[in-house]
N, C-alpha and C positions, 0 to 999 in steps of 0.2 A: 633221883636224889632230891632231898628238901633241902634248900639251903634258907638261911635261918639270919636277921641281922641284929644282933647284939652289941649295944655300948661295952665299951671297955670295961666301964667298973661293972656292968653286970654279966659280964662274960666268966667266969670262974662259979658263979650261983649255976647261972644255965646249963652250963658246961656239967658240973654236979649231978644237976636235976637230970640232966638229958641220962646219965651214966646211972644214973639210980632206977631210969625208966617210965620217968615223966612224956609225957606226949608234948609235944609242944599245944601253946594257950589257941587256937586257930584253928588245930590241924580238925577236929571234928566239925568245925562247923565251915571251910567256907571249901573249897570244890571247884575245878577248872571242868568246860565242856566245852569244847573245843575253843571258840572267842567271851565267850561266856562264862561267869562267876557266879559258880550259884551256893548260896548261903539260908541262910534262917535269919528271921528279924532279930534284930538286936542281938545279933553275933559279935563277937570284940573281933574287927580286923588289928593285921599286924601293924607297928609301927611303921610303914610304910605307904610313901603317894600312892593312893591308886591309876593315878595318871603316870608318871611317870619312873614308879618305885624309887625314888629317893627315899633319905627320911624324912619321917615327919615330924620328928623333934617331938613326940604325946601331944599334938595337933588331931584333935579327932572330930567332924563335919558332923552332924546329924542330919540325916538324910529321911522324911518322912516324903516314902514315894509310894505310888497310886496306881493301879492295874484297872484294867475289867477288858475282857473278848472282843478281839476289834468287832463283831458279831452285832455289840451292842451299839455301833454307831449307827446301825440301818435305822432304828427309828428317826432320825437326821431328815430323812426325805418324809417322813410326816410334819413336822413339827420341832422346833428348837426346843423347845420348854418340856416336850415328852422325854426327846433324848437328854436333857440335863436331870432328870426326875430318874430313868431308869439307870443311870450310868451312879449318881450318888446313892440307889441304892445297890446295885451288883459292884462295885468297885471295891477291890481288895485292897488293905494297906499294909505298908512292912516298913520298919524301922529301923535305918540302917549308922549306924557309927564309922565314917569312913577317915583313911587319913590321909592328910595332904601335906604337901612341903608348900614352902612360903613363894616359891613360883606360881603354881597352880592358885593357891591363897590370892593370889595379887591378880591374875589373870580371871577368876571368879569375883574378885570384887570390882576390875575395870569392867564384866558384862553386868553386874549388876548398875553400876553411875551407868553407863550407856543405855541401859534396857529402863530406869526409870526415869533418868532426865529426861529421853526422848518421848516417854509416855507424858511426860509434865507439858513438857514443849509442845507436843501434838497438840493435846488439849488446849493447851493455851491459844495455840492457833486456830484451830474449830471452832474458840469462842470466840476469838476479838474478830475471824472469820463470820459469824453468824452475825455479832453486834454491826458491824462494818457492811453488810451484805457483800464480801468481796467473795467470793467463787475461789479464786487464787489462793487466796491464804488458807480458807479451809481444806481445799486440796492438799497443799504444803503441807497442812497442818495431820491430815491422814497418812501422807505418804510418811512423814515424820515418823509420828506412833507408831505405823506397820512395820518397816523397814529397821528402826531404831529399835523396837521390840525384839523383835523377832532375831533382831541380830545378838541382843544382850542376852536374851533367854539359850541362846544358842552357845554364846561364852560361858555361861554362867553354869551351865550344865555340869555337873561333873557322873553322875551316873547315871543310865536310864534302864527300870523294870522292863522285859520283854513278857515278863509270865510272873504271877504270885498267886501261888495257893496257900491251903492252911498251913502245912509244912516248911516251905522252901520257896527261895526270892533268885531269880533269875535276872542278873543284869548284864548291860555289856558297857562300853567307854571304861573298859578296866586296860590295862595296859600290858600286854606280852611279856614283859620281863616279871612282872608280879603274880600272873596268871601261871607262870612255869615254876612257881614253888609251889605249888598248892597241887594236891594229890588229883588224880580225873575222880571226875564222878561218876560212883557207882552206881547209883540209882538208874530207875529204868529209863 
């Protein structure tokens, strides 16, 4: 069964539409595989978190995310500057409009102050570390960046690409109760 979340005042239109033989606005474009969500760029999701299906109040994220074959990270063991070369050109991109409740919102904007303070910070430390010749601070000032990055980018995250071809966007960090309206997919 789809279940469907409707304001009030537009619950009697829907209700209509549905009785007349309208599809729901969603139902063609986005697809459950088993923990996976798989969609088309610039698909309109429903008015719901994808973190935690609340609403999202017409809160819609744009999401431009980034693919290419873990395959293409072997050039890595040649040369940094070859694998950034091959990966900017085999890298698939897709477009995505997600929606969030003002939870998720707030949690996504504390990883972002934590992921670029700590990037500012690092750096600041690295430098007054080099001008100072102190060893300490620039270490601090690495562990900083790393740790602080890495932590932010990791809050901040709200969906990540497993797979993107010309067709069809594969992500997962979507949430089970959202993922269980959504029809399986049919595809191969």
């Amino acid at each position: 069964m789809n279940r469907s979340w409707v304001c009030a005042q537009c619950k009697p239109t829907f209700l209509q539409r549905l009785t007349e033989g309208a599809s729901l606005p969603y139902q063609g474009n986005l697809w459950r595989m088993g923990k996976r969500l798989v969609t088309i760029s610039e698909a309109a999701f429903p008015d719901r978190c994808v973190k935690c299906n609340a609403p999202a109040n017409g809160f819609r994220l744009k999401r431009v995310l980034y693919w290419q074959h873990p395959a293409y990270y072997l050039p890595l063991l040649c040369n940094l500057l070859i694998l950034l070369i091959v990966v900017l050109i085999v890298r698939k991109k897709a477009i995505l409009h997600v929606g969030l409740c003002e939870k998720h919102r707030a949690k996504r904007k504390r990883g972002l102050i934590i992921g670029w303070s700590s990037v500012l910070i690092g750096v600041g430390l690295l430098i007054c570390g080099a001008g100072l010749s102190s060893g300490w601070a620039a270490f601090i000032g690495v562990i900083i960046l790393l740790v602080g990055g890495i932590t932010g980018a990791v809050l901040a995250t709200i969906i990540t690409p497993t797979k993107i071809t010309k067709e069809n966007v594969w992500v997962t960090g979507v949430h089970q109760d959202f993922l269980a309206q959504l029809p399986e997919w049919p595809g191969p």
